[in-house]
N, C-alpha and C positions, 0 to 999 in steps of 0.2 A: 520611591521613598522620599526624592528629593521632593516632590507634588505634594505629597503629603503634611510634611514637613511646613511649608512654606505656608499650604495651607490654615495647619493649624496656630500657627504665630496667627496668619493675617486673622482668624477667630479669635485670638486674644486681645488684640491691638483692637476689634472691632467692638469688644468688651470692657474699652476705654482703660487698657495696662500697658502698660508702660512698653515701649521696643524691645527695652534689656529682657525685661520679666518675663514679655509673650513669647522671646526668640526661646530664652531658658525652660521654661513649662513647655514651650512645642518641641523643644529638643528631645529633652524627658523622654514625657508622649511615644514620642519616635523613636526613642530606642526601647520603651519597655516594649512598643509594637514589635520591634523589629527583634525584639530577644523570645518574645512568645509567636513570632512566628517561626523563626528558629528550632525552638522546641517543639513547635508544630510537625515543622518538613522532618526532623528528626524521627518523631514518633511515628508519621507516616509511612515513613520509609522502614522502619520497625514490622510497623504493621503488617506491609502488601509486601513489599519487596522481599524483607528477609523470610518473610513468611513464607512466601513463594518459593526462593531460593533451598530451606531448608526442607521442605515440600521434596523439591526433586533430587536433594541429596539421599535423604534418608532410603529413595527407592532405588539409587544405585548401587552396585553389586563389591561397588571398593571401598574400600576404609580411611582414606587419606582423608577424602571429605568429612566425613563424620568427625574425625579430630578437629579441623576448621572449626566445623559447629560445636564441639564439647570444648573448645578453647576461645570461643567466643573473636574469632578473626572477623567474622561479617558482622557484627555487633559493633566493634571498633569503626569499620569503615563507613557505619551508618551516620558519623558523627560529620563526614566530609558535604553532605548537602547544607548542613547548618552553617560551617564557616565558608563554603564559597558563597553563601546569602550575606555573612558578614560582611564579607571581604568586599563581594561587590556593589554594595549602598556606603562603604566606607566615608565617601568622600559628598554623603548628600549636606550636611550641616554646613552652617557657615559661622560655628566654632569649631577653631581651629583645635583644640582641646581635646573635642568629643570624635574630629576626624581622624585623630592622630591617637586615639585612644582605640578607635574602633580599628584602625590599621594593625596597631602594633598588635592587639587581642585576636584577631583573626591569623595574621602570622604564626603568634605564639600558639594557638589555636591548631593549626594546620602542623606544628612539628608535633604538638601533642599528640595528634591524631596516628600520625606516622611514626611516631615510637611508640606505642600503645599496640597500631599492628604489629610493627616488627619484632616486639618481645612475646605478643602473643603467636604470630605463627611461628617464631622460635620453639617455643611450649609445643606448638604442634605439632613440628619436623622431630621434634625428639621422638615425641609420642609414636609417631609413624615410623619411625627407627627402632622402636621398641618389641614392633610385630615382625621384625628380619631376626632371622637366627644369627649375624653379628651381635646383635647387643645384650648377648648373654655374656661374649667374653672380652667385647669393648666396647664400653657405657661412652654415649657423645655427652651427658648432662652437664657435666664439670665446663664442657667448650661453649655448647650453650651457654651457661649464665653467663662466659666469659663475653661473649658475643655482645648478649642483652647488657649489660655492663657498659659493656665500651657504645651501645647504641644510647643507651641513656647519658654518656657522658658526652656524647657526640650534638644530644638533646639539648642539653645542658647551656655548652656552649654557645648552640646558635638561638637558644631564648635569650640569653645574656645580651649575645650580640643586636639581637633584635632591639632590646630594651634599652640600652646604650646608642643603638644607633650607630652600629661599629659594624666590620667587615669582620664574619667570622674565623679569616684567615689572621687575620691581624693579631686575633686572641691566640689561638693556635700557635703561632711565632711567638706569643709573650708565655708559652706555656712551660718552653726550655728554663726558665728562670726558676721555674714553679719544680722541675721536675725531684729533686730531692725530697719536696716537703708528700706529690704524689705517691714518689716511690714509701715513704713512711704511712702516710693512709692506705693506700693497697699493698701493701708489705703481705697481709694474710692469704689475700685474689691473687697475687702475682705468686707467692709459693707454692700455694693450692694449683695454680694453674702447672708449674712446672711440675710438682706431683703428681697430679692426673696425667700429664703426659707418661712418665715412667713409670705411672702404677698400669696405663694399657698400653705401652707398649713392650712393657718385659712382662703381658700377662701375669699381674704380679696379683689382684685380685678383681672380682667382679662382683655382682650384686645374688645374694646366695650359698655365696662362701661361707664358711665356718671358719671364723678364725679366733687367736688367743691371744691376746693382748696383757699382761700381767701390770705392766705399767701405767696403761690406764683404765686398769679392770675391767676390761670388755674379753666376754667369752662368750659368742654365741654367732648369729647367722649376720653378715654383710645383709642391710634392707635399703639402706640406698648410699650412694656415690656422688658427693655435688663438689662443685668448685673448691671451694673452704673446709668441709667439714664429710667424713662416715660416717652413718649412723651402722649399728652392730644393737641387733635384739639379744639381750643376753637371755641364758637359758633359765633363769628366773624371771624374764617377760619383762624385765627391767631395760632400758635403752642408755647405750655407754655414744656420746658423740666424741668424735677423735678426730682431730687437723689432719686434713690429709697431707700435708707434709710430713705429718707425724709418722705412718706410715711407711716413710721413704727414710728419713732421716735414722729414724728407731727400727730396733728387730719385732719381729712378729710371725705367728705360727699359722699357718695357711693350713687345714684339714682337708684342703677341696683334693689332692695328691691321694690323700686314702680314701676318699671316696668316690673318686676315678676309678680305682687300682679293683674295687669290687671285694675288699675286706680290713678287717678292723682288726689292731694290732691286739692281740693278748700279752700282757709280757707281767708277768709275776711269780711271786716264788715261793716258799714255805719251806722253813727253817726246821732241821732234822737234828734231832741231840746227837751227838757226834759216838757218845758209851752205847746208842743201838745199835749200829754198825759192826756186823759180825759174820762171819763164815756159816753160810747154810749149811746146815747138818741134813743128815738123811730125812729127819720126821719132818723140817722144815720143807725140804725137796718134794716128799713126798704127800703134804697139805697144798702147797704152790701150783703141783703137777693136775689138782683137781680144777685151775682154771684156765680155760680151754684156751684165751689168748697166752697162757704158759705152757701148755699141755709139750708140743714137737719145741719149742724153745728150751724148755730146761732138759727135754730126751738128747738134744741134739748138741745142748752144750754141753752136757755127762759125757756124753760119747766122745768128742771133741776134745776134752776135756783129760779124759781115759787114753786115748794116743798121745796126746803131751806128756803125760807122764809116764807112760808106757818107753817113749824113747829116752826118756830121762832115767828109766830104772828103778822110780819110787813106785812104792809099795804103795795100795790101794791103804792100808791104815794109815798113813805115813802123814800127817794131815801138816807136818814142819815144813817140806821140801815142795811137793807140786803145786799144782794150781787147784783153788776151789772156787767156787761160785762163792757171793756175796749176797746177802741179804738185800743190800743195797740196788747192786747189780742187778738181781730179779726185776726190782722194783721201776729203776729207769727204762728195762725193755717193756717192763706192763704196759708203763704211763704212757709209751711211744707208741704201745700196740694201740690203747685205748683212745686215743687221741684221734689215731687213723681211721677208728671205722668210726667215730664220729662226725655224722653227717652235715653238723654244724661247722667245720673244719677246712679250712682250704689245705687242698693236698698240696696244689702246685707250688702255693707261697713258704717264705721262711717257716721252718718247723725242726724247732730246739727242745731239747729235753737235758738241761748242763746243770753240772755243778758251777757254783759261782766260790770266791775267794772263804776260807773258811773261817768262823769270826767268834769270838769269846759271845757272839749269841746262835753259835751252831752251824750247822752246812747247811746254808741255800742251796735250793734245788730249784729253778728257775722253768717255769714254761714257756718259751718264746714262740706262739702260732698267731694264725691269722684268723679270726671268725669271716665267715660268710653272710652274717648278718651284722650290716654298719648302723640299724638304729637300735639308738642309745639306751631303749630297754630290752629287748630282745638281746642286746650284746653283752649287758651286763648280766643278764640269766644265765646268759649261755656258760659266762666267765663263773658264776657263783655255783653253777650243777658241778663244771670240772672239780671246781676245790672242794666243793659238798664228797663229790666222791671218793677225792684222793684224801681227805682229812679220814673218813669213815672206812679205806682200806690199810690206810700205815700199817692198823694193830695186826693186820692177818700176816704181813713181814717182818712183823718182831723188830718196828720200827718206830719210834717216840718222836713228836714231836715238841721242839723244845719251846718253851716261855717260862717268864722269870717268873718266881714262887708267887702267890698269891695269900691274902687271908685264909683261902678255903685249904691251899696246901701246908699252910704254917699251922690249920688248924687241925689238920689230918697227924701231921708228925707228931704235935703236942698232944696227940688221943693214945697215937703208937708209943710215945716214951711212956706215956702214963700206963699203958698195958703190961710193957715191959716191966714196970715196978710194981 
């Protein structure tokens, strides 16, 4: 390069220009040479090598590699033939300018290169962490970027240094002065980072979870996990981002628990006018007794029923003193019966059939089960057939369900007073 160089001045100078002018046009010259050959060895090595290289990835039988190549790691390293050409015609000029120019650019050149790999096989290592049955319940992405982060800051530094012409340690030691103003720019990175720590290590969520966030109105699936920020697909296809300190700092509703568990909570209730509730009579007994989940329940609670008061001395008319069945009463062992042989039904899990506190808008009668089917429209069927049925059997118990008056009832009574007159 220096040959060349030297050359092309002495063809200046022999073109009767000046020493300054030929030494500057041959410099030129030589470095747009040396910049488009650069580009050359670069592409070449594009060409044959990587080509080659990804050649005999693609035929092996592991996966690590193929990330390499979908992360572009051997892409990055192609760039290292071009600055060691830099690096080493560096000192052909004899301006000191263009020497010291090509120096520093070939340095700064060579950390680019090697931060450039190391964020991209970063990307990689994750990626290949991704295919282990770990990083369903401890994501590394958060540690990553922290990594890539602290490598480009590391970057940073010793381009400075290089540019300055300063000892990268020296910066480094003047960083403690600095440290207040960094800890306020990474204030987000550095929370985020301790968050990710105790978001996997108290297994506290993963990517896939369903969780509820009300605070910052995210309700739907965990889709990814990064240093700073959750992303959560809400169940309107909508995307809520949340600080992952947020997370830690703030409460939040985790669903991934019930759908571990292999069932989906039902818990609701339907309010009974309280003036239905009444002692079943014989004719009621005996309409109840035609359904088969009542059929040996109401025989055996008569009977039952018939020796309490047998020891007590009341008289079978005597309807003051002993015990009778309830209308109501029927109704809680139906619901429990019907529930049971419902195959939609988890038997094993909680299974409630209670009154709840009674209220100037009537008695809650509360279902508390489990479905066996946990998605979200299958579970809501399952939930609307129960109450489809227990709405459409009240009336056969001579039982009301209460809601406050409506038009259609204010206009029912105003039909009945006018009949009256």
């Amino acid at each position: 390069m220096k040959q060349l160089n030297n050359w092309l001045i002495a063809l200046f100078e022999n073109l009767n220009i000046s020493t300054q002018w030929a030494t500057a046009f041959g410099t030129t010259i030589s470095v747009i040479i040396l910049i488009i050959s650069a580009l050359l060895a670069q592409l070449l090595v594009r060409a044959i090598l990587l080509s080659f290289i990804n050649k005999i990835f693609q035929k092996t039988k592991t996966e690590w590699d193929d990330f390499l190549i979908k992360r572009k790691v051997l892409s990055a390293l192609a760039h290292l033939p071009s600055a060691f050409m830099i690096y080493a015609v560096s000192g052909f000029s004899e301006l000191i300018v263009v020497d010291y120019s090509l120096s520093v650019i070939s340095r700064i050149y060579f950390v680019f290169i090697f931060t450039m790999v190391a964020v991209r096989f970063a990307n990689a290592v994750n990626d290949i962490y991704q295919t282990t049955p770990y990083a369903a319940t401890r994501p590394i992405k958060g540690y990553v970027q922290l990594l890539q982060i602290f490598t480009i800051f590391v970057a940073v530094i010793f381009g400075i240094a290089i540019l300055i012409n300063k000892s990268p340690l020296g910066l480094f030691a003047g960083l403690g002065a600095m440290a207040a103003v960094l800890l306020l720019i990474f204030k987000d990175s550095i929370l985020g980072f301790v968050a990710s720590i105790q978001l996997s290590a108290n297994k506290m969520l993963k990517p896939g979870d369903w969780i509820e966030m009300p605070s910052h109105k995210a309700d739907g699936t965990v889709i990814d996990i990064s240093l700073t920020t959750v992303k959560v697909q809400n169940w309107d296809k909508t995307i809520t981002t949340i600080p992952t300190y947020a997370l830690v700092s703030e409460s939040f509703n985790n669903w991934a628990g019930m759908e571990e568990s292999g069932g989906r909570r039902i818990k609701r209730s339907i309010n009974l006018d309280m003036k239905s509730v009444r002692f079943a009579d014989e004719k009621l007994l005996e309409k109840l007794s035609r359904f088969y989940l009542l059929k040996d329940y109401i025989a055996d609670k008569q009977e039952d029923i018939k020796q309490f008061n047998a020891k007590l001395n009341v008289q079978d008319g005597d309807v003051y003193n002993g015990r009778r069945q309830t209308n109501l009463g029927i109704f809680r062992y139906y619901l429990n019966a019907y529930l049971k042989q419902n195959p939609n039904i988890h038997r094993e899990m909680t299974f409630l059939v209670r009154h709840l506190q009674p209220t100037d808008s009537g008695l809650p009668i509360e279902i508390y089960v489990f479905s066996k089917d946990q998605r979200w429209a299958n579970y809501e069927g399952i939930q609307a057939d129960i109450f489809d049925h227990v709405l459409a059997i009240l009336p056969e118990f001579d039982l009301r369900v209460y809601q406050s008056p409506s038009g259609y009832d204010i206009t029912q009574l105003a039909n009945c007073f006018k009949a009256t007159n």
